[in-house]
Backbone as CSV, one residue per row, in Angstrom:
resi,resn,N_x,N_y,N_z,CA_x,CA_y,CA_z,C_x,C_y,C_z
1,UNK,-9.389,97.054,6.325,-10.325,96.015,5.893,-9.668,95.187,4.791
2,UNK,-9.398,94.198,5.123,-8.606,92.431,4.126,-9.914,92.075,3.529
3,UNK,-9.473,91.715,2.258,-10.234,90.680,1.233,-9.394,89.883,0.964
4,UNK,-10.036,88.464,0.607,-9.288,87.566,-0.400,-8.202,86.744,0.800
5,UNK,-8.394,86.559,2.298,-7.685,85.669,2.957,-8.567,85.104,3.431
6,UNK,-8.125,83.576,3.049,-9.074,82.090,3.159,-8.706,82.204,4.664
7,UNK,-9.139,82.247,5.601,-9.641,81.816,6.791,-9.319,80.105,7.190
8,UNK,-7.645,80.056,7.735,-7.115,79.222,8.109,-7.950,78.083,9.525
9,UNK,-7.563,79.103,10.587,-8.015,78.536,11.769,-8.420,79.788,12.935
10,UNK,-9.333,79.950,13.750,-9.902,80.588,14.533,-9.799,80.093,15.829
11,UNK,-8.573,80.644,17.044,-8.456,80.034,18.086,-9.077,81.378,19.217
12,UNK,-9.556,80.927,20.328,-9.823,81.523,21.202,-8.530,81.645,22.566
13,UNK,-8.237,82.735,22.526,-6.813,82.885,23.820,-7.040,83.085,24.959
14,UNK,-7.375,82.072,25.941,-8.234,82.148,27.739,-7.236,83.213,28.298
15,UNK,-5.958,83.125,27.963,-4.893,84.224,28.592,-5.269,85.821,28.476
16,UNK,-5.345,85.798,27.041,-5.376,86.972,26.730,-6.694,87.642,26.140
17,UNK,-7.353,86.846,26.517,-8.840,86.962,26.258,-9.029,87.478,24.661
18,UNK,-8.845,86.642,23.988,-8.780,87.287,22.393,-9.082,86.401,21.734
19,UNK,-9.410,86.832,20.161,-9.433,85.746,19.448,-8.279,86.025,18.415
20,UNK,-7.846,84.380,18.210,-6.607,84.232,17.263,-7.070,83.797,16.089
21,UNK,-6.860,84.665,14.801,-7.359,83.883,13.430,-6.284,83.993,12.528
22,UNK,-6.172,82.746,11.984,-5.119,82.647,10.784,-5.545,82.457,9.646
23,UNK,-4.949,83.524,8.785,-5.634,83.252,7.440,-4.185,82.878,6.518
24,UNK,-4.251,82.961,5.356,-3.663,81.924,4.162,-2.402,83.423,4.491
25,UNK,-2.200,84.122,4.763,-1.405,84.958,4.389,-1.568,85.800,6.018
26,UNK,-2.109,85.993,6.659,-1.417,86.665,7.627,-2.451,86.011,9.165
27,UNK,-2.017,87.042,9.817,-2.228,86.815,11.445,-2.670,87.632,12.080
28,UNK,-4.381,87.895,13.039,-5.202,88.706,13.384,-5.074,88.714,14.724
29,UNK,-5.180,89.421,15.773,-6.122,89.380,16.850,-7.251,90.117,17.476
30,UNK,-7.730,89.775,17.991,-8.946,90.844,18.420,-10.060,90.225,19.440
31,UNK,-10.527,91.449,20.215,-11.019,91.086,21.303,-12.694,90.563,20.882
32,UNK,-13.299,90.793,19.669,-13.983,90.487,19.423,-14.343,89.754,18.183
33,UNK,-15.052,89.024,17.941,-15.120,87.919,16.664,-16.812,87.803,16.235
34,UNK,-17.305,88.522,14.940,-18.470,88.580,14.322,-18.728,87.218,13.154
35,UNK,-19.606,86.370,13.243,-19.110,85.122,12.319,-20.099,85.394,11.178
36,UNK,-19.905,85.649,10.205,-21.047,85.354,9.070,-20.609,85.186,7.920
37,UNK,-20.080,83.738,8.051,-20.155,83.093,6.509,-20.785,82.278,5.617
38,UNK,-22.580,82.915,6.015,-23.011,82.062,5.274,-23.266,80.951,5.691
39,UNK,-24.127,79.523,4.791,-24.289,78.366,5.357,-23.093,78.035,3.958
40,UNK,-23.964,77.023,3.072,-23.410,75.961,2.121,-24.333,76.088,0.957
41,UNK,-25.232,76.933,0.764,-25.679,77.203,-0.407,-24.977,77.904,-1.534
42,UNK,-24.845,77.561,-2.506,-24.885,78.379,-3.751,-22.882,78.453,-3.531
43,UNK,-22.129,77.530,-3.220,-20.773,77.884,-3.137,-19.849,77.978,-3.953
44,UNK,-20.618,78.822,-4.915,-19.863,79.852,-5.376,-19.639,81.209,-5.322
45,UNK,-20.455,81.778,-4.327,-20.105,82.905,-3.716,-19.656,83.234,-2.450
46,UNK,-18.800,81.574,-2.379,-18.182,81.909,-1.161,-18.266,80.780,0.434
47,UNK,-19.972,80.502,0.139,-20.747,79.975,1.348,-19.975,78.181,1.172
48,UNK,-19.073,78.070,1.841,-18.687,76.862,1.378,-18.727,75.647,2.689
49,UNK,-19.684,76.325,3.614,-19.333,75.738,5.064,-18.355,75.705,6.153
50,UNK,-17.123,76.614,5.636,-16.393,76.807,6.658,-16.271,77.354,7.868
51,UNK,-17.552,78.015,7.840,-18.043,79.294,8.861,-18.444,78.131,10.183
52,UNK,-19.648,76.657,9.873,-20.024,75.926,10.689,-18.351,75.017,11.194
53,UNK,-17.428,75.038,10.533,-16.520,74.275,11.216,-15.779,75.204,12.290
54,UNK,-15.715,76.710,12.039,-15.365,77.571,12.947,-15.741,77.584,14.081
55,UNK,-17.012,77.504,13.955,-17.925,77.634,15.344,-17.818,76.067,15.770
56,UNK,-17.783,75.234,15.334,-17.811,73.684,15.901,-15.921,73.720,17.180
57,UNK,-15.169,74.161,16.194,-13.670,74.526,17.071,-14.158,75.017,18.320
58,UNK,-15.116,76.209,18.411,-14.874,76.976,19.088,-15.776,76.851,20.089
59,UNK,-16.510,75.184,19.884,-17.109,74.853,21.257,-18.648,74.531,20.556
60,UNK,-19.123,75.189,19.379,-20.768,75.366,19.443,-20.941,73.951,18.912
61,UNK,-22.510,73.949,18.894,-23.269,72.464,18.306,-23.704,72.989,16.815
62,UNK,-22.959,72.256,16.046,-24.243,71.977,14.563,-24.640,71.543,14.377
63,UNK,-26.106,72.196,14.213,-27.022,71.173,14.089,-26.856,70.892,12.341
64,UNK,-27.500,69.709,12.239,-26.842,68.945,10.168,-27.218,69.837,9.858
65,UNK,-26.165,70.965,8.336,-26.245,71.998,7.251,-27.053,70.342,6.532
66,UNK,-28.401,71.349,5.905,-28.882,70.599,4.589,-29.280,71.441,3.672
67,UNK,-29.835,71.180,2.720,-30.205,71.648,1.616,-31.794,72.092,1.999
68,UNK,-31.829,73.356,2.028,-33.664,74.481,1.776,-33.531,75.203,0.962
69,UNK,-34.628,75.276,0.463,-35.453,76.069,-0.556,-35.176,75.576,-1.687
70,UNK,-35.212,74.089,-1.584,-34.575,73.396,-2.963,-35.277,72.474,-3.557
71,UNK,-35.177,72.423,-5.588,-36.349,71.455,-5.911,-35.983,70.074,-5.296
72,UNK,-36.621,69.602,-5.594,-37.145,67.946,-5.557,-36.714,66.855,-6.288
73,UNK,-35.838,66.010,-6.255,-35.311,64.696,-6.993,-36.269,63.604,-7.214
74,UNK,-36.960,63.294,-8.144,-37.896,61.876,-8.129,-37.268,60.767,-8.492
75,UNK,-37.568,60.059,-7.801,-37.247,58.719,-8.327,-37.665,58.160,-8.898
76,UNK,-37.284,57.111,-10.024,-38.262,56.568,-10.909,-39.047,57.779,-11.752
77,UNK,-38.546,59.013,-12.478,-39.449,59.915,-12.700,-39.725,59.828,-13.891
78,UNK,-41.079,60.002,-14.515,-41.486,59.865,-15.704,-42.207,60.715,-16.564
79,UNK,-41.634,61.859,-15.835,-42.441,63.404,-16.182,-41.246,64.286,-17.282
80,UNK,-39.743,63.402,-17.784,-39.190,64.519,-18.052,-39.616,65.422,-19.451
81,UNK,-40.310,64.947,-19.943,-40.514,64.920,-20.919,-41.199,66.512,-21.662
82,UNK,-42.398,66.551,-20.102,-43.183,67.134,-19.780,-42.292,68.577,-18.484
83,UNK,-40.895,68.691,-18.773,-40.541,69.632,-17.833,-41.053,71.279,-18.456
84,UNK,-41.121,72.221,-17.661,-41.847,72.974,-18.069,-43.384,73.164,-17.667
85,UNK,-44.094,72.354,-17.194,-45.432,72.546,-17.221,-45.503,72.716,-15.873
86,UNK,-46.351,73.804,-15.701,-46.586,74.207,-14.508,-48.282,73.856,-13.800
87,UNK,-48.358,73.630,-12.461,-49.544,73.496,-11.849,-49.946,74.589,-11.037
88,UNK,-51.374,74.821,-11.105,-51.464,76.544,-10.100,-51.858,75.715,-8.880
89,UNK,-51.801,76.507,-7.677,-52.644,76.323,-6.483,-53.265,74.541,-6.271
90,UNK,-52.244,73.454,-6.329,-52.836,72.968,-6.323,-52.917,71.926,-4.751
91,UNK,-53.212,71.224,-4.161,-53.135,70.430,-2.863,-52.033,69.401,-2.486
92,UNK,-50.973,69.734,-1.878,-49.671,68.802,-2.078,-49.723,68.290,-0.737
93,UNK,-49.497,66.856,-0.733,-49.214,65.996,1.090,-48.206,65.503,0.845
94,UNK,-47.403,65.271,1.675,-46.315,64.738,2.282,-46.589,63.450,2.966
95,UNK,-46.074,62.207,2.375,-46.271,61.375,3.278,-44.961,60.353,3.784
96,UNK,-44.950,59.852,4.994,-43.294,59.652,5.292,-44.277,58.139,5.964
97,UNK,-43.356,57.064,5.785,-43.825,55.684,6.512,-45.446,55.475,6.505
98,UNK,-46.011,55.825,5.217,-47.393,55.310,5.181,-48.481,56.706,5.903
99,UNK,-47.426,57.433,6.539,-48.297,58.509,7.476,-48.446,59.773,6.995
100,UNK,-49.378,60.765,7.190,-49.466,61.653,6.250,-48.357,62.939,7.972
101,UNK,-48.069,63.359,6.876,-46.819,64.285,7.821,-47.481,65.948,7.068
102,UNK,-48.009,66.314,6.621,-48.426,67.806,6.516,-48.955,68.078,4.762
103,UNK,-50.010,69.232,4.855,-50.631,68.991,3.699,-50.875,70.519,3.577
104,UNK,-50.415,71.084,2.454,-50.520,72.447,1.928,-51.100,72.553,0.542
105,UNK,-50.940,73.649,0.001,-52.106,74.519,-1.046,-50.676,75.182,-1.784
106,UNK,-50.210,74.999,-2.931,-49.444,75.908,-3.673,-49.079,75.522,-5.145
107,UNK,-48.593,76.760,-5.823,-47.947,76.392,-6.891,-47.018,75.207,-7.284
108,UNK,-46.457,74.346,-8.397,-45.544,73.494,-8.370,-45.048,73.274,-9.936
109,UNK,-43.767,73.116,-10.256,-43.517,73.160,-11.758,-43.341,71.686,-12.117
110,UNK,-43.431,70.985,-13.079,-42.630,69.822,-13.534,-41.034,69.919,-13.862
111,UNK,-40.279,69.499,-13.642,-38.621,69.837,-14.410,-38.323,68.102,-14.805
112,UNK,-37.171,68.760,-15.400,-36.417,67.018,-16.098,-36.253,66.105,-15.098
113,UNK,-36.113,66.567,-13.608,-35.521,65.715,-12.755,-36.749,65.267,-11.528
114,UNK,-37.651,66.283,-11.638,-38.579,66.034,-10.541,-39.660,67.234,-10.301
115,UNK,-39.818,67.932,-9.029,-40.724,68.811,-8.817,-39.782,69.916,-8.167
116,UNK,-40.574,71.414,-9.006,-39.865,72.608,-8.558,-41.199,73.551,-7.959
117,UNK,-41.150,74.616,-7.816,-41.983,75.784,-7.941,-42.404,76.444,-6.595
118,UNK,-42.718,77.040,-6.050,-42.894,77.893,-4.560,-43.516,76.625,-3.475
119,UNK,-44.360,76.036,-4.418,-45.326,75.070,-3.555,-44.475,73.866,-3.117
120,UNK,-43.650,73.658,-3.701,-42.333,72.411,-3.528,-41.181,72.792,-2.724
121,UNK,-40.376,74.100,-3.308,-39.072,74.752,-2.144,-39.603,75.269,-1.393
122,UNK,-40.751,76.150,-0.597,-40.981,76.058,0.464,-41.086,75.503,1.135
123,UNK,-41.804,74.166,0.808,-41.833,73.159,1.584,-40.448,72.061,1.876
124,UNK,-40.017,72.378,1.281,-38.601,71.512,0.938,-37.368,70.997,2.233
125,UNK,-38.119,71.377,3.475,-37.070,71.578,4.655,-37.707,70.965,5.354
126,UNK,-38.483,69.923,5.123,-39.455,68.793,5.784,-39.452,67.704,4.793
127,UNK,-39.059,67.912,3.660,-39.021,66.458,2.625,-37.701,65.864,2.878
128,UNK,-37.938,64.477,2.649,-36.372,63.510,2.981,-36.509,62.542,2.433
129,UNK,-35.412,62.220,1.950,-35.517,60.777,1.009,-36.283,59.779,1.164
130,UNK,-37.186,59.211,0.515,-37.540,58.331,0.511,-39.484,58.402,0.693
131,UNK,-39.628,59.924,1.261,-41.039,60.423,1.313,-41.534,60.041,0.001
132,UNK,-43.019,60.007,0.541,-43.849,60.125,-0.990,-45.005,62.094,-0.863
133,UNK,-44.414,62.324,-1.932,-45.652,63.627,-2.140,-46.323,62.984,-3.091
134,UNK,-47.751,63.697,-2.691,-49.048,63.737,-3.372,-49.740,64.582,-4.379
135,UNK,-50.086,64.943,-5.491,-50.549,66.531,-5.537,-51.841,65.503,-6.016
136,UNK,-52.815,66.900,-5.674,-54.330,66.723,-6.000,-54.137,67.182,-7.462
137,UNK,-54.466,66.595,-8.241,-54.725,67.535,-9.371,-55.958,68.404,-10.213
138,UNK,-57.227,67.795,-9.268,-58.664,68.106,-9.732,-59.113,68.590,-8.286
139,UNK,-60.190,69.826,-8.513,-60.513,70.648,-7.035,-61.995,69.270,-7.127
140,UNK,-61.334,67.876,-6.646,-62.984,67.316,-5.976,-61.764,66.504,-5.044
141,UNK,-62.734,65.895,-4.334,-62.284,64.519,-3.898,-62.350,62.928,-4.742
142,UNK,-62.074,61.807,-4.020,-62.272,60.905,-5.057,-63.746,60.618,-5.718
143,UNK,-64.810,60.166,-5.095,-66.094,60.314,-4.823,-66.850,61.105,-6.115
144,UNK,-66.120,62.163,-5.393,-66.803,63.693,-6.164,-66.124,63.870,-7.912
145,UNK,-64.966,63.099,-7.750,-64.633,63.099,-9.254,-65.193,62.031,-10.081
146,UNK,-64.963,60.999,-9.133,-65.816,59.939,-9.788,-67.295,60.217,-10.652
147,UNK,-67.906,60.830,-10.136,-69.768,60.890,-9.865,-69.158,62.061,-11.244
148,UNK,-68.673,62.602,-11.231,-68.418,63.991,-12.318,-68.077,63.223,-13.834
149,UNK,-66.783,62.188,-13.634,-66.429,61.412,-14.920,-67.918,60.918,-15.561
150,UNK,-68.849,60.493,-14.520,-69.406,59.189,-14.950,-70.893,59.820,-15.730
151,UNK,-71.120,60.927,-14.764,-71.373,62.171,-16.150,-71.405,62.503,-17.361
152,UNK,-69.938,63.197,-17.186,-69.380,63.266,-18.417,-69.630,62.279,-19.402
153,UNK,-69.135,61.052,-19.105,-69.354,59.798,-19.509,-70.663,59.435,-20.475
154,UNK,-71.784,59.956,-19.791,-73.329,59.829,-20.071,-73.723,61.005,-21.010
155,UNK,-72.754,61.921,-20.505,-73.282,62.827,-21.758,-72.719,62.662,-23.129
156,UNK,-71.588,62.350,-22.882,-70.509,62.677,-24.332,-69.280,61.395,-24.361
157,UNK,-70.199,60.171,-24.028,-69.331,59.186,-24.221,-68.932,58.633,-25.860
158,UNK,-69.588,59.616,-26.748,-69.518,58.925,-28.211,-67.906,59.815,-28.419
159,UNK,-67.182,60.755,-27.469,-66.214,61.530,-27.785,-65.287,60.492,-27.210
160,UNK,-63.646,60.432,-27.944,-62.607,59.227,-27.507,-62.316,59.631,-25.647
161,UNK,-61.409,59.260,-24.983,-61.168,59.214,-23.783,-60.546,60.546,-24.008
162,UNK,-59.763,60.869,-24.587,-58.461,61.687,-24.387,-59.473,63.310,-24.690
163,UNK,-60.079,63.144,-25.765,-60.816,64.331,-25.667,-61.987,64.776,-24.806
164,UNK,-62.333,63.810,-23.996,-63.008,63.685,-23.113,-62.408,64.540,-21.544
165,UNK,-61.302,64.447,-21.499,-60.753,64.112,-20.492,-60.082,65.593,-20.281
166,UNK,-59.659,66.182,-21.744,-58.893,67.646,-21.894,-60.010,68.727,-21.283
167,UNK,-61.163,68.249,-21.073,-62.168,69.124,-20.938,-61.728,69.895,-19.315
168,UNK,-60.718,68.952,-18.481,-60.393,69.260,-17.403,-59.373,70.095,-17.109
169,UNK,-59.388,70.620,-16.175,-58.634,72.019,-16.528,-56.892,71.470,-16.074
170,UNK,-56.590,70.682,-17.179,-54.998,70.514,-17.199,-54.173,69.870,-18.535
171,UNK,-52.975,70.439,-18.148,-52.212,70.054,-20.045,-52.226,68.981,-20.432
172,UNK,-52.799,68.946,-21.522,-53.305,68.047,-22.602,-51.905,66.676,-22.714
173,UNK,-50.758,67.427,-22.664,-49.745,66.564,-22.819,-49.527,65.497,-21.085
174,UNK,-49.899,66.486,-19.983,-49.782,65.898,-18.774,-50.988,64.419,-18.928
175,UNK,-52.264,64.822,-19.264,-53.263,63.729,-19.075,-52.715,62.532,-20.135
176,UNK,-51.954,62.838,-21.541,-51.723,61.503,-22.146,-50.625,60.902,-21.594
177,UNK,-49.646,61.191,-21.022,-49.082,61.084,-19.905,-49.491,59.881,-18.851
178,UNK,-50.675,60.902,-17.692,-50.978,59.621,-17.504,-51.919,58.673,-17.616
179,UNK,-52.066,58.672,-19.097,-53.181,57.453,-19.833,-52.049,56.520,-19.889
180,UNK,-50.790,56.989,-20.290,-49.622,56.005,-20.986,-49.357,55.729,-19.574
181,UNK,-49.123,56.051,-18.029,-48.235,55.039,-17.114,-49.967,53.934,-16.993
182,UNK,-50.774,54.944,-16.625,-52.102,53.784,-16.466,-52.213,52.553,-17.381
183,UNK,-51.753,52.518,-18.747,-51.715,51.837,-19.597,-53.434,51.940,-20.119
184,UNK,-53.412,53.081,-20.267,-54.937,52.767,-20.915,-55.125,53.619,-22.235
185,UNK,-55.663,53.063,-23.777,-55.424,53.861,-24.670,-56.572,54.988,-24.784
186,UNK,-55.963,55.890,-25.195,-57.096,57.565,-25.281,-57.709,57.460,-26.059
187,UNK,-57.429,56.345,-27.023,-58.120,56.780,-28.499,-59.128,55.623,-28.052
188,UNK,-59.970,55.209,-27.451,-60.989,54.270,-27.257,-62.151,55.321,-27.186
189,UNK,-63.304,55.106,-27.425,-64.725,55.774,-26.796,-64.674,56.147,-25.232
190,UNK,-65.439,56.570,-24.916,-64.967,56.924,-23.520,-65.899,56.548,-22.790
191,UNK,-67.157,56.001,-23.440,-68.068,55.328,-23.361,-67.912,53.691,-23.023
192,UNK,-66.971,53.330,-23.639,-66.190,51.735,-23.439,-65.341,51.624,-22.367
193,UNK,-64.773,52.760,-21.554,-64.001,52.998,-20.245,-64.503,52.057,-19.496
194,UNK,-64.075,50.860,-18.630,-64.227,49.814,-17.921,-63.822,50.880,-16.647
195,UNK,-64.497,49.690,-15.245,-64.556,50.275,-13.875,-63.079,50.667,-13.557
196,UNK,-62.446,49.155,-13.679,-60.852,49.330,-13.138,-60.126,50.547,-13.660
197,UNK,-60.302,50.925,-15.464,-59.845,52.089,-15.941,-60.031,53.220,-15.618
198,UNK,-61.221,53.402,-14.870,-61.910,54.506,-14.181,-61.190,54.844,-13.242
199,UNK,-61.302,53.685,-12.677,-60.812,54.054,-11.100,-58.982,54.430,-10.976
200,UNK,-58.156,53.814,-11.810,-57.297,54.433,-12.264,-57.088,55.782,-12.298
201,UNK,-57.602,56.269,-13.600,-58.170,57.601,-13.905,-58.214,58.838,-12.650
202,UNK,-58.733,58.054,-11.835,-59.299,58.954,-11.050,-58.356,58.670,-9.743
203,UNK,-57.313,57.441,-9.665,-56.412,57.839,-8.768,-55.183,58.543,-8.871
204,UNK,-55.016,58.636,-10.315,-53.894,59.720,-10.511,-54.418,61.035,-10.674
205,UNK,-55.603,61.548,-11.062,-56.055,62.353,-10.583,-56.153,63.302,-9.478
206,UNK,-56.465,62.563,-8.836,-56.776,62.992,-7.276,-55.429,63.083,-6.494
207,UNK,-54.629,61.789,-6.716,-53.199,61.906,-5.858,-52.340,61.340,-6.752
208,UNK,-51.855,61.799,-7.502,-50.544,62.178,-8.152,-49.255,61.698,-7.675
209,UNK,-48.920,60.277,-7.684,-47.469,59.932,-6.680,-46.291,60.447,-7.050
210,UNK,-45.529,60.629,-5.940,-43.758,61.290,-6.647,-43.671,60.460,-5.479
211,UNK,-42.390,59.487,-5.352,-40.974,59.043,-4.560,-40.089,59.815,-4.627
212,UNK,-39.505,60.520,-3.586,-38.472,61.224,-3.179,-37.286,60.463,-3.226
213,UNK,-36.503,60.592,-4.213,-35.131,60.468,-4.077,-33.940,61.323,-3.607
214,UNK,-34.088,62.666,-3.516,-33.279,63.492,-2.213,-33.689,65.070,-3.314
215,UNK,-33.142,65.687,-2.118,-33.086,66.987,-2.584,-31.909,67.574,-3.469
216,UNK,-32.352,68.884,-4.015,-31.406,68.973,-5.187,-30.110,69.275,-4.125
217,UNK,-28.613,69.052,-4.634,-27.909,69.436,-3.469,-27.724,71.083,-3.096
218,UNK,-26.400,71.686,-2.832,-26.312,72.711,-1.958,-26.251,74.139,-3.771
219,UNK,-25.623,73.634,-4.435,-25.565,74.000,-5.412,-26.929,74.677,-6.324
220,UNK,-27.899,74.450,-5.970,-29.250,74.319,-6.294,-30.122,75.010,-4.979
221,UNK,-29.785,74.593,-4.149,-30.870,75.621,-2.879,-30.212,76.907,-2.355
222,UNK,-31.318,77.570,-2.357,-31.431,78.950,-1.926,-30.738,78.966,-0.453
223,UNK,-31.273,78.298,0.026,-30.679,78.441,1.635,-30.082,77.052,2.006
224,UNK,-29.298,77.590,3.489,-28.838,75.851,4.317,-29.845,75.657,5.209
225,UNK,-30.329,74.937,5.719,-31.028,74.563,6.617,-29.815,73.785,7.865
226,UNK,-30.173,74.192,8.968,-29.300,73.542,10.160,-28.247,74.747,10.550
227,UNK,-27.264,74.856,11.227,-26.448,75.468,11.615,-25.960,75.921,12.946
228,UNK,-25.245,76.728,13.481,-25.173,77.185,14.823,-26.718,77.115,15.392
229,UNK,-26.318,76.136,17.172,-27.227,75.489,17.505,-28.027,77.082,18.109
230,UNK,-29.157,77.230,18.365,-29.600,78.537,18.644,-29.707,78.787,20.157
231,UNK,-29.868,77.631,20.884,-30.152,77.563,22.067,-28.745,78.023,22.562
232,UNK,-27.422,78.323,21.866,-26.061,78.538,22.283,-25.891,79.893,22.006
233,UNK,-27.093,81.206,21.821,-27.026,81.928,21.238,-27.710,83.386,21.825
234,UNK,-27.476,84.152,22.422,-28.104,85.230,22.710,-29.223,85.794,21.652
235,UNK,-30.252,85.579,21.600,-31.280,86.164,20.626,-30.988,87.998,20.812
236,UNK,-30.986,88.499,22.460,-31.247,89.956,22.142,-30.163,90.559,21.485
237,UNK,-29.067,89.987,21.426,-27.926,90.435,20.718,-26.849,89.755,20.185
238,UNK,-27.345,88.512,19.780,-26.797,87.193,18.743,-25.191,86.669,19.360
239,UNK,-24.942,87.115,20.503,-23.401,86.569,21.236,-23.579,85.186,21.868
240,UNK,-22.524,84.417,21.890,-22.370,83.014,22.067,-22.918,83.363,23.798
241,UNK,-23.442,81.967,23.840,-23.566,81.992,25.490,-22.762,80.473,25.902
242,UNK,-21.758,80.487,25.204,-20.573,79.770,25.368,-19.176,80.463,25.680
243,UNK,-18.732,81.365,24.459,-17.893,82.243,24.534,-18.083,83.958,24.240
244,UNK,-17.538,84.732,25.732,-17.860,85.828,25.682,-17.327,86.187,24.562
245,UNK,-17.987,87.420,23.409,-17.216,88.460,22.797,-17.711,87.588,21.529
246,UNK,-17.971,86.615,21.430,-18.471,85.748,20.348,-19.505,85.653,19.681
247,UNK,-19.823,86.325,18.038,-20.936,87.072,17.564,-21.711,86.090,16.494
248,UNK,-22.612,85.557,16.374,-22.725,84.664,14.747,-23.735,85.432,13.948
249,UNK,-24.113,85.466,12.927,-25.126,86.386,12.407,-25.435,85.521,11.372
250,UNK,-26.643,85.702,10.429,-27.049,85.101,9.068,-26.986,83.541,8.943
251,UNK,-26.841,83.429,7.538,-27.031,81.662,7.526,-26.490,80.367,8.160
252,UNK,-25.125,81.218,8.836,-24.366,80.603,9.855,-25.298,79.811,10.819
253,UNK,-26.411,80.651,10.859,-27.173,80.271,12.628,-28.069,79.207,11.746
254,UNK,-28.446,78.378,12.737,-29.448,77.340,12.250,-31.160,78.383,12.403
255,UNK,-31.455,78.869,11.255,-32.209,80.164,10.453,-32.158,79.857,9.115
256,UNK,-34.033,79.274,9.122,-34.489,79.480,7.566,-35.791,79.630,7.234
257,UNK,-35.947,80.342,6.710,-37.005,80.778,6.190,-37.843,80.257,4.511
258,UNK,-38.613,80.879,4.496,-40.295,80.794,3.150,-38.878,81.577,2.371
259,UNK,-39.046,81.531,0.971,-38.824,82.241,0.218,-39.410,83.926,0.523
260,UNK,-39.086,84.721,-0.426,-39.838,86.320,0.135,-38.762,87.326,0.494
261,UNK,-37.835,86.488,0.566,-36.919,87.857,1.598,-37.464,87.396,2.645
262,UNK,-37.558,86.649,3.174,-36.945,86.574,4.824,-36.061,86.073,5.364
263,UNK,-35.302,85.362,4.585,-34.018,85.185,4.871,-32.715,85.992,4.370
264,UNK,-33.402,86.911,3.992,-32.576,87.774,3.789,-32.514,89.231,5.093
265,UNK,-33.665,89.100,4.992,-33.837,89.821,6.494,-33.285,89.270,7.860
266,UNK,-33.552,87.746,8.141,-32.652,87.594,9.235,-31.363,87.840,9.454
267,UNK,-30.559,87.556,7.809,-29.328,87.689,8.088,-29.287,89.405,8.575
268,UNK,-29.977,90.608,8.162,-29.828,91.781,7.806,-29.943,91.698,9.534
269,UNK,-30.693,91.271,10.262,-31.570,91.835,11.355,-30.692,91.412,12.581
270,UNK,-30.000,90.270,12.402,-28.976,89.482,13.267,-27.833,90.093,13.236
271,UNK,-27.259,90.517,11.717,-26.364,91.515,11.609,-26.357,92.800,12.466
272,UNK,-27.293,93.080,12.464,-27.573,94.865,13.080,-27.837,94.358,14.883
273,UNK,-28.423,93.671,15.393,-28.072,93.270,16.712,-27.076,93.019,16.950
274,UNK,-25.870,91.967,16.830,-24.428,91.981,17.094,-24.084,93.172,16.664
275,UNK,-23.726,94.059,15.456,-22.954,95.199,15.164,-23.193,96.174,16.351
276,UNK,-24.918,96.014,16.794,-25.148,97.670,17.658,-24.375,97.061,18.946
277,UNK,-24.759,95.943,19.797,-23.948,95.189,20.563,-22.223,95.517,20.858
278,UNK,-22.006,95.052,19.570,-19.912,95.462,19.431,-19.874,96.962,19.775
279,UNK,-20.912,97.751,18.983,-20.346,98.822,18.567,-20.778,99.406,19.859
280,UNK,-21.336,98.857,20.986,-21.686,99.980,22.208,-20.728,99.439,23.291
281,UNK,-20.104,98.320,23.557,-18.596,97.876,23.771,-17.568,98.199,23.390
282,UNK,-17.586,98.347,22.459,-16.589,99.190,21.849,-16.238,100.770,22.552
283,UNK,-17.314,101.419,23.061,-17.322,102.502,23.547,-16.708,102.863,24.935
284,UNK,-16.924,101.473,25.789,-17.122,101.632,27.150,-15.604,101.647,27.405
């Protein structure tokens, strides 16, 4: 068993039915070839994408390595200020060309650069430049928040806006925030709140805009998204259905998963199908 040889070139021998691999320092053959290097995440332990150019030589389709399980780049972002603050459970949409493309329920953090937290990298393998996400930030609708402010309003409008407003269950620093992009000052009565200011109020509220400027790159996500095409792939025992004797396992394969350990399990589970595979060939 070799460590520490960079993995030159990987040829397949129709003659001799083998595979030929050259590494930085020596010369392999063998009748069988197990691929798992990983996608392009985190490459510094290694995953540097060379594994998808192997398999591209050797006939397969890649589908595009991208960046999963990764925060969020905003554009135009005006939250850095405020990195650190976290949102629980709250209602996040996705919207791509005006259209709403999928709408979930989760955690989400603020950071210097944009949006992080379970509710954001899970979802993160469906966001693409240029999307807009949404978060709800109050459990009503618009309507229903409205009719609630205007309330409030009637009861305890002799209190300024800003203290008015903390009464809602979110950080004090997030709401002056967005009094300052709304342009509306906190320190007024809250009682003197005009319609247009309202309605403001209550659209950052409710939907919260972020512009997607891209995902964090490979350096930053947990997983690759894309890889060995699957349809080229024996599921009951992960061998090419291109080239006999030909094994791929783990992040290599276009395979990704939720946060949780399950991508850690595929690689584990893909692993142990090719190995039992080799290892009962091996016998015959």
């Amino acid at each position: 068993m070799n460590y520490n040889e960079e993995v030159k070139k990987v040829n397949y021998n129709n003659n001799s039915n083998k595979f030929e691999i050259t590494t930085s320092n020596n010369y392999y053959s063998s009748k069988f070839f197990l691929l798992t290097t990983g996608g392009k995440s985190f490459p510094k332990t290694g995953s540097t994408g060379d594994g998808f150019e192997i398999a591209a030589d050797l006939g397969h389709k890649i589908i595009e390595p991208r960046p999963a399980l990764a925060p969020v780049i905003i554009k135009n972002y005006k939250f850095k200020m405020l990195s650190g603050i976290s949102l629980r459970n709250k209602e996040i949409s996705l919207f791509r060309d005006n259209n709403l493309l999928k709408s979930w329920s989760g955690d989400l953090l603020l950071t210097h650069r944009g949006l992080s937290g379970p509710g954001i990298i899970n979802y993160s393998r469906y966001i693409r430049s240029g999307d807009i996400i949404k978060v709800k930030l109050l459990n009503y609708n618009k309507n229903e928040l409205e009719n609630n402010l205007i309330k409030k309003i009637e009861r305890e409008g002799k209190l300024n806006l800003l203290n008015l407003l903390i009464k809602y269950p979110l950080a004090q620093r997030l709401i002056e925030k967005i009094l300052e992009i709304a342009k509306i000052d906190g320190s007024i009565n809250a009682a003197h709140l005009n319609k247009k200011e309202r309605k403001e109020i209550i659209e950052h509220f409710s939907s919260l805009e972020f512009k997607v400027k891209k995902l964090a790159g490979f350096h930053q996500s947990m997983v690759t998204k894309g890889g060995i095409d699957l349809k080229e792939i024996n599921p009951q025992n992960m061998e090419s259905r291109i080239i006999n004797n030909f094994f791929a396992a783990g992040e290599v394969l276009d395979i990704d998963g939720d946060t949780g350990g399950y991508n850690l399990q595929a690689a584990f589970s893909t692993a142990y199908l090719a190995g039992i595979e080799i290892s009962e060939r091996l016998k015959r």
